[in-house]
VOKEDREN-247950 format. One line per field, with one value per residue (C-alpha): x, y, z. Coordinates in Angstrom, 1 decimal. Layout:
VOKEDREN-247950
xx c(X | ...)
yy c(Y | ...)
zz c(Z | ...)
end
This chain:
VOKEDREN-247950
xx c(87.9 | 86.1 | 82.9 | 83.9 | 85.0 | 81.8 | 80.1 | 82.4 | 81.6 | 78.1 | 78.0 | 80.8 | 78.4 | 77.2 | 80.4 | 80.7 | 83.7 | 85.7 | 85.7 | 87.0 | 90.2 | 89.7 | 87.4 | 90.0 | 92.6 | 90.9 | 90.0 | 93.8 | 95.0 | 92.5 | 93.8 | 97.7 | 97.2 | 94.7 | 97.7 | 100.5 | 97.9 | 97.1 | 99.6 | 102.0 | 99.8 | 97.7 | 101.5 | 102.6 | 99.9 | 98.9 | 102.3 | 103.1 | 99.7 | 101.0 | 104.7 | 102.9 | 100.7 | 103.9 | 105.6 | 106.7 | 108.6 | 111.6 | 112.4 | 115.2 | 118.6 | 118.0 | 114.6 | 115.3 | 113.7 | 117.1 | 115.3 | 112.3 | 114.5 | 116.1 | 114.1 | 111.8 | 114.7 | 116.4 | 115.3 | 117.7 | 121.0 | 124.0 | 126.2 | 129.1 | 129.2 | 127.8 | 125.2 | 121.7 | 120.8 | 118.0 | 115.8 | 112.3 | 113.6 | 111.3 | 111.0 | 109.1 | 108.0 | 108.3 | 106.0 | 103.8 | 103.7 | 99.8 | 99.5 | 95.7 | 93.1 | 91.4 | 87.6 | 86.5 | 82.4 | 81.4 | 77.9 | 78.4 | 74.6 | 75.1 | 74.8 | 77.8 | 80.4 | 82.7 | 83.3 | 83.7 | 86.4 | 88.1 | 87.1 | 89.0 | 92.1 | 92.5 | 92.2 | 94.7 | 97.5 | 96.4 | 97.0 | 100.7 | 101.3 | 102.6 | 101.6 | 98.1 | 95.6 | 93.2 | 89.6 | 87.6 | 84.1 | 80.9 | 77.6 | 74.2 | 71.4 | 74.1 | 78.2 | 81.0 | 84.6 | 87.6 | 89.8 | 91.9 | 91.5 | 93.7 | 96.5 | 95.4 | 92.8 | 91.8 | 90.8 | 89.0 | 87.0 | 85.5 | 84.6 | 82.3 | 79.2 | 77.1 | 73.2 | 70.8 | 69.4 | 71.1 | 71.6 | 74.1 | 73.1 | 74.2 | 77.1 | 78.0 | 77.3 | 79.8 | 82.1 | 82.1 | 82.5 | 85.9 | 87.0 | 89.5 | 91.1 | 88.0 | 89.9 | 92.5 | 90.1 | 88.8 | 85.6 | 84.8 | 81.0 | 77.6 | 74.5 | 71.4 | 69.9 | 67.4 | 66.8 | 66.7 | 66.9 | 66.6 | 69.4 | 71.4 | 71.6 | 72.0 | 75.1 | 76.5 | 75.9 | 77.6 | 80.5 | 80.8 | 80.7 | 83.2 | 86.0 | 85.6 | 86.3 | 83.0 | 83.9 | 80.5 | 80.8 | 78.0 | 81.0 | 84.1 | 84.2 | 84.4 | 81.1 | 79.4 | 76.8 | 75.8 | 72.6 | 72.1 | 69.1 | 69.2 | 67.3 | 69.6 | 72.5 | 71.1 | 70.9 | 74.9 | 75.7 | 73.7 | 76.0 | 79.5 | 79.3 | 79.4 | 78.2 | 80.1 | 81.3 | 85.3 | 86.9 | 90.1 | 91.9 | 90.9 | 91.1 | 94.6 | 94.0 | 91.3 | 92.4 | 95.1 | 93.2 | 91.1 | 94.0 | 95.4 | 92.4 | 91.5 | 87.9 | 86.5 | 83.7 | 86.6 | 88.1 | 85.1 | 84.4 | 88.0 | 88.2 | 84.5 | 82.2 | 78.8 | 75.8)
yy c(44.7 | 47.1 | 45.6 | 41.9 | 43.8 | 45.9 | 42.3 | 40.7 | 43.6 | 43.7 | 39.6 | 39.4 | 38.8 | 35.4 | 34.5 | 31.1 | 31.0 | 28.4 | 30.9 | 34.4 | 33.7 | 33.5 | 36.4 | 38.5 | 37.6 | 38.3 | 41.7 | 42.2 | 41.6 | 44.6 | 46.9 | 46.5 | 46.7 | 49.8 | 51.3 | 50.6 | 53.2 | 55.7 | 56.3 | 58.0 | 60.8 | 61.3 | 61.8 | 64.1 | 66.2 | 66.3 | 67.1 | 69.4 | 71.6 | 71.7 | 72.6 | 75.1 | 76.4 | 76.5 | 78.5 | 82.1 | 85.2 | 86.4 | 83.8 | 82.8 | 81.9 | 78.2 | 78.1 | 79.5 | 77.1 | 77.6 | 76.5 | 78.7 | 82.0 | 81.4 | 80.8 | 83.4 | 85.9 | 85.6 | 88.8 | 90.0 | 88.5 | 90.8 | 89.4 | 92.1 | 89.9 | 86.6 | 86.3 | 87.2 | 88.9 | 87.2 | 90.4 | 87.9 | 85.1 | 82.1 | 80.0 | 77.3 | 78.5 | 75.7 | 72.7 | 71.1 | 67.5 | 67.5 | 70.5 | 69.9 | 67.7 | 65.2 | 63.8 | 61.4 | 60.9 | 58.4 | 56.3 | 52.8 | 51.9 | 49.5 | 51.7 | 53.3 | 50.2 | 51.5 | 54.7 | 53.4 | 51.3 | 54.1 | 56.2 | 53.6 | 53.4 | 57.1 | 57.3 | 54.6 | 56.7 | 59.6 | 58.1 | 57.7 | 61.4 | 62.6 | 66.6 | 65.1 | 63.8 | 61.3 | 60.5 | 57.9 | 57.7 | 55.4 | 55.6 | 54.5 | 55.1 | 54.5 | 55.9 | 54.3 | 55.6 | 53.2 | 55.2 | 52.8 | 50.9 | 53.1 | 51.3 | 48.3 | 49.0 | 45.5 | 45.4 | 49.1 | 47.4 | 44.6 | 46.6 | 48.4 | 46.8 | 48.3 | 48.2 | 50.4 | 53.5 | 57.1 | 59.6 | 62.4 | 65.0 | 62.4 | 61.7 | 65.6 | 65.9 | 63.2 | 65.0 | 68.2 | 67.0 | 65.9 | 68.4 | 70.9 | 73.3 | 74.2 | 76.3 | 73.7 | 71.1 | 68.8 | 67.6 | 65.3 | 63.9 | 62.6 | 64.0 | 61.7 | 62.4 | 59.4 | 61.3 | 64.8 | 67.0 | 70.1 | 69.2 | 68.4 | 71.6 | 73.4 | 71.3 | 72.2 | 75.8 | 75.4 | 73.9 | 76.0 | 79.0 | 77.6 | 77.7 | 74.0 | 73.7 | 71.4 | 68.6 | 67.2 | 64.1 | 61.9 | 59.6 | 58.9 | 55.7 | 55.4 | 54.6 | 57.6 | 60.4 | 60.3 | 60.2 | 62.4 | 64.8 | 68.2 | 70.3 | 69.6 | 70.7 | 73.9 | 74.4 | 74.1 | 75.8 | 79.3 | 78.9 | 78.5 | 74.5 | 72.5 | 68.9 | 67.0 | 63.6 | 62.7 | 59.6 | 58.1 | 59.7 | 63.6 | 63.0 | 63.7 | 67.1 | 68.1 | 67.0 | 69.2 | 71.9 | 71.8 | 71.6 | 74.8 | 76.5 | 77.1 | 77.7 | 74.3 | 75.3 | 76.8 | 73.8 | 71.7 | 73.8 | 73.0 | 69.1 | 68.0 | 67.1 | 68.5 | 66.0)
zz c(0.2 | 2.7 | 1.9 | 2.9 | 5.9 | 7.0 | 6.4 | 8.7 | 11.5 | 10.8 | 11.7 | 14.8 | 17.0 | 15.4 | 13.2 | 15.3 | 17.4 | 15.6 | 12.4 | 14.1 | 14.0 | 10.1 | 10.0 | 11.8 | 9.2 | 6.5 | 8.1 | 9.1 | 5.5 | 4.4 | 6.7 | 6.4 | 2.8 | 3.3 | 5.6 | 3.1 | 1.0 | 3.3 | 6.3 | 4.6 | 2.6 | 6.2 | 8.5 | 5.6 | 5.3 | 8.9 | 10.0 | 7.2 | 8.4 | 11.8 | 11.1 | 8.6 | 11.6 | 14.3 | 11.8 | 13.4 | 11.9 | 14.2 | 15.9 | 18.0 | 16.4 | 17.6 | 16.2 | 12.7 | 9.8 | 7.6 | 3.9 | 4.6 | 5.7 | 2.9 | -0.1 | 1.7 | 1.2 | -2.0 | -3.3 | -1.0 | -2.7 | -2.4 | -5.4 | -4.1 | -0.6 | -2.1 | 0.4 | 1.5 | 4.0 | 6.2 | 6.1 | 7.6 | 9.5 | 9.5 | 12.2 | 14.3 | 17.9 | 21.0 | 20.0 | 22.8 | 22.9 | 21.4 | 19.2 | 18.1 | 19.2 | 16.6 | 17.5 | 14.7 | 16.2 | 14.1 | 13.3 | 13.5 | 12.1 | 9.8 | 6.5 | 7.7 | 7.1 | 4.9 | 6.5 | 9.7 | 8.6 | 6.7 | 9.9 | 11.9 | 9.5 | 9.5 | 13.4 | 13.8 | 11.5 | 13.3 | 16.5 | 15.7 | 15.2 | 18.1 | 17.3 | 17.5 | 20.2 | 18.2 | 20.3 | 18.5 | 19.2 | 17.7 | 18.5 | 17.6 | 19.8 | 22.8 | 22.7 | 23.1 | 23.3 | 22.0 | 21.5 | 23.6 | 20.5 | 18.0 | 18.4 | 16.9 | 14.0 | 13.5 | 17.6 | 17.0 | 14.1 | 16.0 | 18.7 | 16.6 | 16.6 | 13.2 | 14.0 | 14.1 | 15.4 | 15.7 | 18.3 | 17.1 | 19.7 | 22.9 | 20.8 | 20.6 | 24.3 | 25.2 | 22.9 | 24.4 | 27.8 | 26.8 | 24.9 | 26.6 | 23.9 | 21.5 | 19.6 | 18.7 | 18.1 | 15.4 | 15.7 | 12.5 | 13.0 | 10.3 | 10.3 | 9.9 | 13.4 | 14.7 | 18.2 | 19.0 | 16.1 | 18.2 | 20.7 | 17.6 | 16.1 | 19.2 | 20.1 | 16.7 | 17.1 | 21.1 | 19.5 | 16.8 | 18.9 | 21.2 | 18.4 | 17.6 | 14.2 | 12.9 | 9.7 | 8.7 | 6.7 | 5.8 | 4.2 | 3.9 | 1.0 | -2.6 | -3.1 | -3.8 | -3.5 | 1.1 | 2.4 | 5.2 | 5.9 | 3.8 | 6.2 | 8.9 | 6.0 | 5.3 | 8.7 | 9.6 | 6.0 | 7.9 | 10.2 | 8.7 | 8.2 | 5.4 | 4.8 | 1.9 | 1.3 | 0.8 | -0.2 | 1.3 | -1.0 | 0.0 | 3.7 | 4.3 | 2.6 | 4.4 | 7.9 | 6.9 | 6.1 | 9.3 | 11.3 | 10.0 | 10.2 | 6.2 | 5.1 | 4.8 | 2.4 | 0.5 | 0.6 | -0.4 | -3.7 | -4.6 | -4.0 | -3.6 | -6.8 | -6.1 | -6.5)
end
């Protein structure tokens, strides 16, 4: 299970050579099972947000979303000419090759196993979306970007190297230098700061200003409530952000949300238990 795998992460660096291999398959086995479970939910509802968001009203004849004009305009049945006239016409407008741009910024200290390799499962199916650019990032006190890695989750995993020590705010930095379209951006991150606090907070308020729209999760497992630091919570909810935990099972939905611009603390008070 994910646990046998964040123990397998946390000891790649001393597993002895003659037993990767082994460790490696049992890790594989987790994941392909993990993306039997989740890839379909996370393409459905990621590309159903985005079709959702590209959606237009008047659009040209060659661009018309038939089902939608219609169902959108049966109230305008005329039973003497058995037909209905398209009174809104629904549509979808010209699609660029990346529509939004995903950042998952995630802690790989070691209390964060479990949601790292959920983290990494999700970017991987994410990564295959072609409406979406996926960035994985992991940091401890240092960051290191792999999102090279997506393609292969198994590879992403072990280059994660869970430890100690946490710097959120040089994480955000490198983030924001490589973002390009704030306002079509995703920026999912944690919050248990180990460095500068300060800096922290005024990197979230930069790239919430910016149009960046901010997911704060302490975790995304099964396992229950998150730890993170509530000052630094009530800090992002005065300014439009809230901190939650999901499980697996939520993601989809809320990377769909976030990706067509809902109100995420809306969202949370639907779908999120409070502690």
């Amino acid at each position: 299970d994910v646990h046998l795998v964040a123990t397998l992460m946390s000891l790649s660096r001393v597993i002895p050579e003659k037993n990767k291999e082994m460790a490696r398959q049992v890790v594989r086995k987790v994941v392909e099972e993990l993306l039997r479970k989740l890839s379909a939910p996370t393409q459905q509802a990621v590309t159903g947000a985005l079709n959702r968001s590209s959606r237009r009203r008047n659009p040209r004849y060659n661009e018309i979303d038939w089902k939608t004009t219609v169902t959108k305009n049966l109230k305008n049945y005329q039973p003497d000419y058995k037909t209905i006239i398209p009174e809104i016409r629904i549509g979808y407008g010209r699609k660029r090759k990346a529509m939004k741009d995903i950042i998952l910024c995630l802690d790989q200290s070691g209390s964060m196993g479990t949601s790292v390799i959920y983290s990494g499962i999700f970017g991987s199916v994410l990564a295959s979306i072609p409406a979406v650019s996926t960035r994985m990032v992991v940091f401890d006190t240092a960051v290191v970007d792999l999102t090279d890695d997506l393609q292969d989750p198994v590879d992403l995993l072990f280059g994660v190297q869970l430890g100690g020590g946490t710097d959120i705010a040089r994480a955000l930095t490198y983030c924001q230098g490589v973002i390009t379209r704030p306002q079509d951006t995703v920026l999912v991150t944690d919050l248990y700061e180990g460095g500068d606090s300060r800096e922290m907070r005024k990197k979230f308020v930069s790239l919430v200003n910016s149009g960046v729209q901010l997911i704060v999760l302490p975790a995304l497992n099964d396992d229950g409530a998150p730890s993170y630091d509530k000052g630094h919570a009530e800090f992002l909810a005065s300014i439009g952000v809230p901190t939650f935990a999901c499980t697996p099972d939520k993601f989809p939905d809320l990377m769909a949300a976030a990706l067509s611009k809902q109100d995420i603390g809306m969202w949370v008070s639907q779908n999120v238990k409070s502690e």
